[in-house]
Backbone as CSV, one residue per row, in Angstrom:
resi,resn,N_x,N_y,N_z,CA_x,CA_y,CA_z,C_x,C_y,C_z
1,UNK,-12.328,-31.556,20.111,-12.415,-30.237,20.711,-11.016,-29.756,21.070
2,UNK,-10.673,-27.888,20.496,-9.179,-28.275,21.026,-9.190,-27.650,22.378
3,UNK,-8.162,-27.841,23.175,-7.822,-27.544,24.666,-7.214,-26.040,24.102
4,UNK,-7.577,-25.632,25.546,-6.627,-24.146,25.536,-5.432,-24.545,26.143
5,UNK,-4.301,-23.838,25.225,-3.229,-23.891,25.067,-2.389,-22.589,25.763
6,UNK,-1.632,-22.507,26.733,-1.122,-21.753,27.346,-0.207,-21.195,26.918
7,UNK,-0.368,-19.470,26.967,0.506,-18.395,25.981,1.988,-18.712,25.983
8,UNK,2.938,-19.242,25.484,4.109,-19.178,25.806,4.939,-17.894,25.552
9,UNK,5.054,-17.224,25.922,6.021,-16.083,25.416,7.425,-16.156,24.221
10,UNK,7.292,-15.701,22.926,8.053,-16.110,21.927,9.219,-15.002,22.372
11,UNK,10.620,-15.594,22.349,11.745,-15.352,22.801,12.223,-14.169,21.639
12,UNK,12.938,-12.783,22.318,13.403,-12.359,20.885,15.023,-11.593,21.644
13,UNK,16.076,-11.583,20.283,17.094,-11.209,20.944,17.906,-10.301,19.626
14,UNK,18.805,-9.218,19.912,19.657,-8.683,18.697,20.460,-7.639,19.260
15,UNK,20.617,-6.984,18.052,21.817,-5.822,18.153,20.955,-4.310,18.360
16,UNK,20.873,-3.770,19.907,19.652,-2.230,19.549,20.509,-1.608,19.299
17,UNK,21.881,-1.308,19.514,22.521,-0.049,18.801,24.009,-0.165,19.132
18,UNK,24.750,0.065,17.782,26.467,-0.366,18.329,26.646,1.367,18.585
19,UNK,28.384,0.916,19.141,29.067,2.150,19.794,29.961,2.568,18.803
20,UNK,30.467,3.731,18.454,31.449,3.941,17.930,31.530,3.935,16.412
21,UNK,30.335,4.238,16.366,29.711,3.850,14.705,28.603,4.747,13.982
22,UNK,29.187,5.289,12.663,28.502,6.170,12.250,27.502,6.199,11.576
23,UNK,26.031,6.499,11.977,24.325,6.226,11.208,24.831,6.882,9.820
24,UNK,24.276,6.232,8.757,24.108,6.728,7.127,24.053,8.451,7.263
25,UNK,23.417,8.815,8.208,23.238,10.739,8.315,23.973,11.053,9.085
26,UNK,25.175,10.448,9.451,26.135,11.470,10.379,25.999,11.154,11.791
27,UNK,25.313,10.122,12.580,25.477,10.280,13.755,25.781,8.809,14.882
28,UNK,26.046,8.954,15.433,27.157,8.485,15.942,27.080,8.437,17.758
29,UNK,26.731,7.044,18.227,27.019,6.950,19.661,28.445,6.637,20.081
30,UNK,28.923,7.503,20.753,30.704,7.393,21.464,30.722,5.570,22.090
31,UNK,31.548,5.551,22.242,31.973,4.084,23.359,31.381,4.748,24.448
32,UNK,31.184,3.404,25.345,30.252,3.386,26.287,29.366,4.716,26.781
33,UNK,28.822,5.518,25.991,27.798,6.534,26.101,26.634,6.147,26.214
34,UNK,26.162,5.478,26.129,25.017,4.486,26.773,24.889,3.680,27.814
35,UNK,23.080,4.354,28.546,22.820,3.751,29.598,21.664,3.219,29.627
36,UNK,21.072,2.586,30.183,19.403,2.399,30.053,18.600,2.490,30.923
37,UNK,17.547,3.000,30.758,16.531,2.988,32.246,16.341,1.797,33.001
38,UNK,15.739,1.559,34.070,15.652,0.227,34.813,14.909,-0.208,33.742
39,UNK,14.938,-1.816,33.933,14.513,-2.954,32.997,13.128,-3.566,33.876
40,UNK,12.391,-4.067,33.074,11.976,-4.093,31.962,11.766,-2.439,31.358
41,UNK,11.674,-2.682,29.700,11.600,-1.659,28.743,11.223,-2.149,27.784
42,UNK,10.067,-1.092,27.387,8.772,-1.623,25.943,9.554,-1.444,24.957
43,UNK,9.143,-2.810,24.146,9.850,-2.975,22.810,8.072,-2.621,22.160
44,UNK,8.943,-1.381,20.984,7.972,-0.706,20.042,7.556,-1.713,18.679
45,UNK,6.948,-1.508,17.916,7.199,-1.321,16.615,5.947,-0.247,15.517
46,UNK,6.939,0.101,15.040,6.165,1.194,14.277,6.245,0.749,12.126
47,UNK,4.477,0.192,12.440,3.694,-0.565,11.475,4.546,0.536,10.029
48,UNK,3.858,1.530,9.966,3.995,2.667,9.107,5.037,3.559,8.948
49,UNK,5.917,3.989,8.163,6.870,4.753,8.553,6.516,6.295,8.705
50,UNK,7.126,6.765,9.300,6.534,8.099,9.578,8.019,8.964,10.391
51,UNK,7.464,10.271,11.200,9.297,11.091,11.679,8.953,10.059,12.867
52,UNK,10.355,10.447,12.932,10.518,9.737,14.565,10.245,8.260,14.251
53,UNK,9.703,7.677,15.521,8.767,6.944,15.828,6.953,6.692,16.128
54,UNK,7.015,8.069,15.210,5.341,7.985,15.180,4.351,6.851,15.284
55,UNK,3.645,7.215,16.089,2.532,5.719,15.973,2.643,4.260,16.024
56,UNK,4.080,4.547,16.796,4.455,2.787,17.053,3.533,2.484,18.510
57,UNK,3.571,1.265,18.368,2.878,0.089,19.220,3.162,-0.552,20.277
58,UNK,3.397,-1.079,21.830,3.894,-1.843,22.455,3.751,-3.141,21.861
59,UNK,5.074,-4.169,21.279,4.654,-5.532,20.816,5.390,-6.703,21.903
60,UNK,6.301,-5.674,23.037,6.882,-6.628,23.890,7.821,-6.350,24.859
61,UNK,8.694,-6.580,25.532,9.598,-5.949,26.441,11.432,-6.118,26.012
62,UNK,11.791,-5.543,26.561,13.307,-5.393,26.363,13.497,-5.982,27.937
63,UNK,14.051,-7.321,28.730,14.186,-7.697,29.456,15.853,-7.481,30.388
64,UNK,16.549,-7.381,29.004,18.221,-7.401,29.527,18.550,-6.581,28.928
65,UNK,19.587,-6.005,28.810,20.590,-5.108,28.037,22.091,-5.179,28.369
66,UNK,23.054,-5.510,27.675,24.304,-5.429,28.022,24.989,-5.116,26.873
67,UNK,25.516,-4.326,27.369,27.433,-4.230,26.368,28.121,-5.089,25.798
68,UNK,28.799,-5.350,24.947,29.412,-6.475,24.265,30.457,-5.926,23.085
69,UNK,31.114,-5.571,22.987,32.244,-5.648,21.870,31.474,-4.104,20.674
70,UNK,31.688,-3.378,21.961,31.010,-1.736,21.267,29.775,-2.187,20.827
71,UNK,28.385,-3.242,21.042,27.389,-3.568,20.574,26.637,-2.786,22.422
72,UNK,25.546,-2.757,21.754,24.503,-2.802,23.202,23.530,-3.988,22.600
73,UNK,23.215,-5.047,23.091,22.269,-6.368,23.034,21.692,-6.014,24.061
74,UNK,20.204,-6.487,23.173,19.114,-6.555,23.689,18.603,-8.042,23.719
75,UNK,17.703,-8.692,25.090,17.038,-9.408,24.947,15.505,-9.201,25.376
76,UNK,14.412,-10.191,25.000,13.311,-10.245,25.584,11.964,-11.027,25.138
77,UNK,11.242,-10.848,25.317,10.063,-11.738,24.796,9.008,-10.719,24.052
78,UNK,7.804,-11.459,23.430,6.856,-10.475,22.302,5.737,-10.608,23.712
79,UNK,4.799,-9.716,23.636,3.490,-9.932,23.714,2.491,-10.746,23.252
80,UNK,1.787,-10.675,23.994,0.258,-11.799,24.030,-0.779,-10.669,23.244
81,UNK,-0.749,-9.759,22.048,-1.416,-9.302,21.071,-1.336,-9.384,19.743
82,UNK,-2.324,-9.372,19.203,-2.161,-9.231,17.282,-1.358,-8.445,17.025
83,UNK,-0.824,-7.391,17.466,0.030,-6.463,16.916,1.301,-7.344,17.379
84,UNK,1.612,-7.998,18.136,3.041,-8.862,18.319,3.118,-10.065,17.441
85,UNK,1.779,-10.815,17.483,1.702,-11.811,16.570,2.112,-11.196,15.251
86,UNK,1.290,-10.089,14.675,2.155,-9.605,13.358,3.518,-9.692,13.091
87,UNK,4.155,-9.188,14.081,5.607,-8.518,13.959,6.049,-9.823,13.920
88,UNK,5.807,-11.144,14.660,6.269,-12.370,14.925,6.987,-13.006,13.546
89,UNK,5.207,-12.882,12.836,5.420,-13.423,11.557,5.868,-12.695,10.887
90,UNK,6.498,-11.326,10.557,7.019,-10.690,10.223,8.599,-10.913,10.109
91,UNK,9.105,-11.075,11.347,10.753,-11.460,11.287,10.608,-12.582,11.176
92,UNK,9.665,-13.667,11.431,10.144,-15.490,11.084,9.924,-15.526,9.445
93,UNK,9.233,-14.298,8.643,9.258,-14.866,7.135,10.639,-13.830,6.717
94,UNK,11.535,-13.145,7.811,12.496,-12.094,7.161,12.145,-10.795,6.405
95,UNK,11.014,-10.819,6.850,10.388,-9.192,6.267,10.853,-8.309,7.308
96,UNK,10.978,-8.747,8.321,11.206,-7.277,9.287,12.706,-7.769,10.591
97,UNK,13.514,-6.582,10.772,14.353,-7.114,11.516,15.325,-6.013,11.981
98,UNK,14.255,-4.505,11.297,15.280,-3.531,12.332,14.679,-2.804,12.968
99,UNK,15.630,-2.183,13.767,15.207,-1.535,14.980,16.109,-0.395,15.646
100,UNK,15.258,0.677,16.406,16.315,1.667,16.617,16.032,2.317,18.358
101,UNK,16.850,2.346,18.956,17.090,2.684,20.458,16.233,4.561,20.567
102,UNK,15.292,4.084,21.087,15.103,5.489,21.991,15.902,5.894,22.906
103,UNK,15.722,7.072,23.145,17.341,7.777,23.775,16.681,8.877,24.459
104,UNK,16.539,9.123,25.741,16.683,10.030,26.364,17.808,10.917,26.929
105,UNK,17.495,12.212,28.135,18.875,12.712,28.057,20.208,12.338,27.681
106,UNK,20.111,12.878,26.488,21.086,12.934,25.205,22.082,14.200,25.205
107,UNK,23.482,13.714,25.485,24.316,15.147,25.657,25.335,14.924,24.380
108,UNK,25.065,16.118,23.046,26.164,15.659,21.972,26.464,16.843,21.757
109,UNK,27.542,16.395,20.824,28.107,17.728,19.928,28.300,17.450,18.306
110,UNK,28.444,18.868,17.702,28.342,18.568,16.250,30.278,17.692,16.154
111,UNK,30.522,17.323,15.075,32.074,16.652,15.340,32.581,18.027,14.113
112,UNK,31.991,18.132,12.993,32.024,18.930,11.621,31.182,19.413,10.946
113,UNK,31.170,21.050,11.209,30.391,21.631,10.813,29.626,21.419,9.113
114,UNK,30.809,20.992,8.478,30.388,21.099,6.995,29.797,19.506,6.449
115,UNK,30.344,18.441,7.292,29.230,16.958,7.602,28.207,17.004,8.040
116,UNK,28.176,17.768,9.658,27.120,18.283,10.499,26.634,16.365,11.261
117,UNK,27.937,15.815,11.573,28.501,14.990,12.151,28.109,14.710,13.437
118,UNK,26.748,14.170,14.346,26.176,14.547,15.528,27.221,13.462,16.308
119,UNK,28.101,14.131,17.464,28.153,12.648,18.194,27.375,12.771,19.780
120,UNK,27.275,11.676,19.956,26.603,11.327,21.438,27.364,10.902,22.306
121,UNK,27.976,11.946,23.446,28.556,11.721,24.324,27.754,10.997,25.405
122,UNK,26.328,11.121,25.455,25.506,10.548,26.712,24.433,10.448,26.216
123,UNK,23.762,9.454,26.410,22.176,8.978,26.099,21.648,7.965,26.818
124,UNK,20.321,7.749,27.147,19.662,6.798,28.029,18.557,6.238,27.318
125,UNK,18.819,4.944,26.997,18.004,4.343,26.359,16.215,4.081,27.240
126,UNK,15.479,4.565,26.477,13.967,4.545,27.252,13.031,3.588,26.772
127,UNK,13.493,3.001,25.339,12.820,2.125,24.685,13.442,1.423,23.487
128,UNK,12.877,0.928,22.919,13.557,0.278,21.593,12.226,-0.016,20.379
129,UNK,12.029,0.461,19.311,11.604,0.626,17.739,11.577,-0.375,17.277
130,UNK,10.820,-1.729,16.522,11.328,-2.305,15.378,10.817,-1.224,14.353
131,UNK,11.526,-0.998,13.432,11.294,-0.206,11.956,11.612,-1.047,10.633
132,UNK,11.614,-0.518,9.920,11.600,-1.223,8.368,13.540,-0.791,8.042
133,UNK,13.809,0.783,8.208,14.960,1.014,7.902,15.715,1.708,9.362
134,UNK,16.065,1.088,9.946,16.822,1.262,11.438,18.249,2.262,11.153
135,UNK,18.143,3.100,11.707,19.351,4.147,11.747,21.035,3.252,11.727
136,UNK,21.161,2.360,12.182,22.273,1.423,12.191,21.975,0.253,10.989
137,UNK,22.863,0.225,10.702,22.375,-1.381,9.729,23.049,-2.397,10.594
138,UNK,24.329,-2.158,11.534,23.913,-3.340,12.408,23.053,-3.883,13.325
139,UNK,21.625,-3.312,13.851,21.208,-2.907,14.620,19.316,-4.293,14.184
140,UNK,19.541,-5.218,14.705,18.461,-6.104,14.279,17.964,-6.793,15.434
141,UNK,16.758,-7.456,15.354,15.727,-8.397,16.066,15.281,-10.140,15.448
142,UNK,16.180,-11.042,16.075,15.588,-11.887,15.346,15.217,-13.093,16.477
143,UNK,14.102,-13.832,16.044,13.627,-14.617,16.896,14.117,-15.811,17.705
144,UNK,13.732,-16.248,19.097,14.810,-16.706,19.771,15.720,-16.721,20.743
145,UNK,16.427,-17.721,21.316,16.920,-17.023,22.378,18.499,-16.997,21.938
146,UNK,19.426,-16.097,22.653,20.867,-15.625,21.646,21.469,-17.051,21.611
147,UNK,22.222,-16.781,20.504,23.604,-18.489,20.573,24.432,-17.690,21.307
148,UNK,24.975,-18.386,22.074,26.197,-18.257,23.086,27.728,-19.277,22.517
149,UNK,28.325,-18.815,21.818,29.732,-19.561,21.324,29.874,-20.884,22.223
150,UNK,30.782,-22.039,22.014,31.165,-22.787,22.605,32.524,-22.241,23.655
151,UNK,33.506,-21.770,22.354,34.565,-21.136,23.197,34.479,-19.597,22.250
152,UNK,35.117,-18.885,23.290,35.043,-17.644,23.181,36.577,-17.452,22.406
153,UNK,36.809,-16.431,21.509,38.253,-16.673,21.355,38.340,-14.923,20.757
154,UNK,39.304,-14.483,20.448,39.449,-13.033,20.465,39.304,-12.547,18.787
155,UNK,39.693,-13.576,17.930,38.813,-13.350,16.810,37.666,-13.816,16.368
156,UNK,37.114,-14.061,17.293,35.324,-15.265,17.018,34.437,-13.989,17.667
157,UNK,33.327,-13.913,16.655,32.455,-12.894,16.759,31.701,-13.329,17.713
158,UNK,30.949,-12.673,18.914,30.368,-13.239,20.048,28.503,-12.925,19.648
159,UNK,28.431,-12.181,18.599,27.305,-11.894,18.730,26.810,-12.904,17.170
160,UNK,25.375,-13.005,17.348,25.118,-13.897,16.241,24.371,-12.932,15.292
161,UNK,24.105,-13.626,13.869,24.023,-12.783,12.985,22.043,-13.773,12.537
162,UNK,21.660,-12.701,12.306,20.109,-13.044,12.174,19.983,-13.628,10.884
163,UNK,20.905,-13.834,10.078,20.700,-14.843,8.813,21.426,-16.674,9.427
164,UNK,22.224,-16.317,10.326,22.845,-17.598,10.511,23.625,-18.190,11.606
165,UNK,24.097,-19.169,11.774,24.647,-19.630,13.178,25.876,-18.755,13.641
166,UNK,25.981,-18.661,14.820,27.079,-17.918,15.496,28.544,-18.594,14.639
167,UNK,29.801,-17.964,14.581,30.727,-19.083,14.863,31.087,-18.987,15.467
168,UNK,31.840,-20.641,15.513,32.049,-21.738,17.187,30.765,-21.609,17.620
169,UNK,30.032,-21.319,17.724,28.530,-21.476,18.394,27.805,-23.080,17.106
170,UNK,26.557,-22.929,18.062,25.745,-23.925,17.318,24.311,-22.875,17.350
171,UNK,23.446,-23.213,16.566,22.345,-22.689,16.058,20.926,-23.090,17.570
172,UNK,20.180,-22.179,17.926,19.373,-22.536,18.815,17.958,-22.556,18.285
173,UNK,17.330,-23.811,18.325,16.304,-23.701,17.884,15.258,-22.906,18.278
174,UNK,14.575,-22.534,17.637,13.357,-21.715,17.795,12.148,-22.335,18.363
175,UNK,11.541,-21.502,19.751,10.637,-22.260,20.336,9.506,-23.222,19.640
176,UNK,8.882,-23.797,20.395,7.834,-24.673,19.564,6.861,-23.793,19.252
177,UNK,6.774,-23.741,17.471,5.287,-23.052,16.943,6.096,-21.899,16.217
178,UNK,7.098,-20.994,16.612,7.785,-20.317,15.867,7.951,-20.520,14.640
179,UNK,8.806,-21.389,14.127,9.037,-21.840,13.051,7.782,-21.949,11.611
180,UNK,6.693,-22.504,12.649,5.735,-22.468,11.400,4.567,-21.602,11.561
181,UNK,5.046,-20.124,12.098,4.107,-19.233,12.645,3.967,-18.347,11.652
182,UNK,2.613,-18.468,10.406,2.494,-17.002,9.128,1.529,-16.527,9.883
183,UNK,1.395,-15.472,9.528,-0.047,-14.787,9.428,-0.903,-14.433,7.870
């Protein structure tokens, strides 16, 4: 007979949106122009693509948020639903792994009329998207809790990359059951 097994919350951590960096269509968050609402904050994902964020889902929370080397990192855990379990197995087989920052009061300007170049002097993050094609291509979710470098050094990248180990860092394993979690 099996025992009930107590929900563990599956760990998730990445990049919701760098600074100083221009989206494929022209737009563009300034250095530190980002703020975020008090924490916790629902992590979306939206199954279907559609405008916006149509018809996305609560699959979990956004727990931390900090600044880092013109990055904004996100951390947090999934939900205790099928719609999180999806998404789970979704980024542990590498099908899914982007994501894009909701933004409230948003103060920009065009940069060039004939680009039509949006930049964002001010925005307040209200939520966070996983999507299929994320407005940033640095901008990802992968399962886990972050690698933290051994030593920090001024050319060693601090943030880790969702295909592979930090460097100077070591690789953190993935909670128990992650690893061999399909749907």
């Amino acid at each position: 007979e099996d025992e009930d097994v107590a929900y563990q919350p599956v760990p998730w951590h990445g990049v919701l949106a760098p600074e100083g960096v221009y989206t494929g269509d022209g737009r563009k968050f300034m250095p530190d122009s980002l703020t975020w609402r008090d924490l916790p904050l629902p992590l979306l994902w939206q199954e279907k693509s559609g405008m916006g964020h149509e018809g996305s889902v609560i699959v979990g929370q956004i727990a931390n948020i900090f600044r880092e080397n013109g990055l904004l990192i996100g951390e947090g855990t999934f939900s205790d639903t099928e719609e999180a379990d999806k998404v789970v197995g979704l980024v542990a087989n590498g099908d899914l792994r982007g994501v894009s920052v909701d933004v409230d009061q948003a103060e920009m300007s065009v940069e060039d009329d004939e680009k039509e170049s949006m930049l964002f002097h001010k925005g307040r993050i209200s939520a966070a998207t996983m999507c299929a094609i994320p407005a940033f291509s640095e901008a990802y979710i992968a399962i886990g809790y972050r690698p933290v470098p051994e030593v920090a050094d001024e050319e060693m990248p601090l943030v880790a990359s969702p295909t592979g180990p930090v460097t100077g860092g070591e690789d953190v394993p993935l909670p128990f059951g992650v690893a061999e979690f399909k749907r």
